[in-house]
N, C-alpha and C positions, 0 to 999 in steps of 0.2 A: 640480330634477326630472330636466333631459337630463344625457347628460354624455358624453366621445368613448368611453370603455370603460368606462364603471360607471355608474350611477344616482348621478347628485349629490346627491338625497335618498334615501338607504336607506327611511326611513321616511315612507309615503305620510299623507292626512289632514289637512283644514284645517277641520276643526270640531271642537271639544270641548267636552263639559261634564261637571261633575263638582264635587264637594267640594276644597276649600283643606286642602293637606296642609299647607304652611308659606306664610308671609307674608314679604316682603321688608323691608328697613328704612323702603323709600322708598313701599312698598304700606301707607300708614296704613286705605284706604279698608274694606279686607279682613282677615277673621281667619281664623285656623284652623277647620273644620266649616262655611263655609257653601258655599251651591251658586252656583257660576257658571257660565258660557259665552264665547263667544268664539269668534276665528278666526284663524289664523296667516297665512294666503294662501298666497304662494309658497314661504316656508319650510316648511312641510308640519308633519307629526312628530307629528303626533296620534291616530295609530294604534296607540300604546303606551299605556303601565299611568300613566305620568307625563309630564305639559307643561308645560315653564318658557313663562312668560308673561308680557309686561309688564302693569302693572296697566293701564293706559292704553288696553288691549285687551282689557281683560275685562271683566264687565258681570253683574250677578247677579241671577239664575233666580228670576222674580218667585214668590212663594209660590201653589201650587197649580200651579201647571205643573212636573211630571215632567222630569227631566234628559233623557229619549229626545225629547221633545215643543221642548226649547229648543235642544236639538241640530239638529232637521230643520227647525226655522223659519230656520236664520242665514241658510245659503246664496241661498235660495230666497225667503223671504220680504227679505231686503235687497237682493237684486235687483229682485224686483218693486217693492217700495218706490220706486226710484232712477229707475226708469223710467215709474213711474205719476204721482209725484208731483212728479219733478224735473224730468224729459224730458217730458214729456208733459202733464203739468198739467192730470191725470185733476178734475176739478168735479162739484159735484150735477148733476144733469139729463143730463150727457153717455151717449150711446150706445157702449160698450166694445165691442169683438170681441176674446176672447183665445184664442188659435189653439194649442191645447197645453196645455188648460186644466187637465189630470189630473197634469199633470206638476210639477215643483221646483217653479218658476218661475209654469207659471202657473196651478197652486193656489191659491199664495200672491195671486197677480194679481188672482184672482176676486174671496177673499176681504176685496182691501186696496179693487178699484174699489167693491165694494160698500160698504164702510164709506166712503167719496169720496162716495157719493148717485148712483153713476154706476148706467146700466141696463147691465147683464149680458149679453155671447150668448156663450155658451163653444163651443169647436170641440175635439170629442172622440171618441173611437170609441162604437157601442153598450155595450162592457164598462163603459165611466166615465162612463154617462151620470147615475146615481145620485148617483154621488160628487160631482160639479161640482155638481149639483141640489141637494143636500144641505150644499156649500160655500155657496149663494147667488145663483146664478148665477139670471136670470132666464128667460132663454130658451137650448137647449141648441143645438148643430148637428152630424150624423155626416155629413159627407158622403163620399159616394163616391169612394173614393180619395182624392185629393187635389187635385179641381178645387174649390178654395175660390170661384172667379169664379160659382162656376152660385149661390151663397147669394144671390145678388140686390139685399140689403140694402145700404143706407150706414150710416156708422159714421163718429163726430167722432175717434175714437181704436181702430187698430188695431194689437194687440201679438202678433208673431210670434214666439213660443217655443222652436219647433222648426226653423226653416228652410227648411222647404219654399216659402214664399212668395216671390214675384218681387215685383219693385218694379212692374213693370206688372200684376202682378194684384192687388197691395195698394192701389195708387193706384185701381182701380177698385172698391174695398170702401170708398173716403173720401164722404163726402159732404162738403159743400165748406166751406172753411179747414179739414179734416179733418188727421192726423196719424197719419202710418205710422212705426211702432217696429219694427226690424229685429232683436232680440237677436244672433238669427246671420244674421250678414250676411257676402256672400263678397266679392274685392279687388272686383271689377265694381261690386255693390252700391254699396259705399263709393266710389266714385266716381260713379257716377251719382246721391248722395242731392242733393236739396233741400229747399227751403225745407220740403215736406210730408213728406219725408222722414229720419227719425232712425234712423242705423244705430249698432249696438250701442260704446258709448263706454264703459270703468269709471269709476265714480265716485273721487272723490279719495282715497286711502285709505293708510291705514299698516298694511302685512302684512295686507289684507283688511280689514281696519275701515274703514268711512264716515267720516271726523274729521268733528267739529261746526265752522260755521263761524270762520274764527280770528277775532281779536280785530284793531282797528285797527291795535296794536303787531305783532302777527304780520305783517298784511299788507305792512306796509309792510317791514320784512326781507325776506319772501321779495319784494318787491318791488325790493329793495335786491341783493340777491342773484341775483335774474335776469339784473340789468342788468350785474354784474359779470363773471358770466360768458358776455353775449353778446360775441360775438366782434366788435373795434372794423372799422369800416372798412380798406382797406389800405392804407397813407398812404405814396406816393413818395418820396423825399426827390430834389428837382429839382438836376439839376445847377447848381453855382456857377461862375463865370468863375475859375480858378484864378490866384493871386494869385504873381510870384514871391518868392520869398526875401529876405531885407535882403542875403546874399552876393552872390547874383545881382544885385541893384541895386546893389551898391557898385564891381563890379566890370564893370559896362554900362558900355560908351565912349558915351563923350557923342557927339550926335547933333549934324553941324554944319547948319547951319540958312543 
């Protein structure tokens, strides 16, 4: 994406979906005409008329959902996902606050705590008050400016979308073993998190994709592999009493006694 005098990605874009122009030898999964989607991450390149893609990263656009529609879920809805479900360990019964609720991330948030059994209070301006209502949100909040502490309420799980939140005014929206979600979180943040506090981490991914957990043979490779390349201790090698020569002893006068 950076680069010291040109864009290291010319072509911006890490979502796409679209119809299978050709299939690869080793893409048995997939044929030519049907609809997929996917994500590239860092490598970008999706912003053009054609995307090589490994199959491994694609995934296809379940019938009745619109390519525009499988497109705008990736980003935002596997986000939210990773952080409701994974981080946070959003349950029936829990009390959600999600701070940015109109937005990618926590649109999708609303609509994934809801489907959790979790209770809903979304934080949005009067313009998006509809749309989060309409998402499922159970209870809305506009507050003024951006003094989120005047809401009053506690919350087992609060998810901050936007970043305006501080870690001491999030901590005071928990009610207690509560859990504060940081998406954007600044260096400070990230250092002062705890045990209540989760500041924004990606999930494990290949070029943007969530991998499924691996298999025990996987684990143990990349377990095998870690260790290989930690770096070992730094091992001295201790001086020895240096020994002479068989010359030099042959030629040492004897020693009279």
């Amino acid at each position: 994406m950076f680069g010291f005098t040109r864009p290291r990605r010319r072509i911006l874009g890490s979502t796409f979906a679209g119809v299978v122009e050709e299939a690869g030898a080793k893409a048995e999964r997939f044929a030519p005409g049907e609809a997929v989607c996917g994500m590239t991450g860092t490598k970008l390149g999706t912003h053009a008329q054609f995307v090589v893609a490994r199959a491994d990263r694609v995934a296809r656009v379940p019938e009745g959902v619109t390519l525009e529609d499988a497109v705008g879920v990736l980003f935002g809805g596997t986000t939210a996902l990773h952080f409701l479900r994974d981080t946070a360990s959003v349950a029936a019964g829990d009390t959600v606050l999600v701070n940015g609720a109109s937005g990618a991330v926590g649109s999708n948030a609303v609509q994934l705590a809801k489907h959790f059994g979790a209770i809903v209070t979304a934080v949005t301006s009067d313009a998006n008050t509809d749309l989060v209502t309409a998402l499922g949100a159970d209870h809305v909040v506009a507050p003024d400016g951006d003094d989120l502490a005047a809401i009053g309420t506690r919350y087992d799980k609060v998810l901050d979308c936007v970043g305006n939140l501080t870690v001491d005014v999030g901590r005071r929206l928990l009610a207690e073993d509560g859990v504060l979600v940081l998406l954007v979180a600044s260096l400070w943040d990230n250092i002062r998190r705890r045990k209540d506090v989760v500041a924004g981490s990606a999930p494990r991914t290949r070029a943007g994709h969530r991998l499924p957990p691996r298999s025990p043979r996987q684990r143990r490779t990349h377990r095998r592999s870690r260790q290989q390349l930690r770096p070992r201790p730094h091992s001295r090698r201790l001086p020895t009493r240096r020994q002479p020569s068989q010359a030099r002893q042959r030629h040492r006068a004897p020693v009279a006694r």
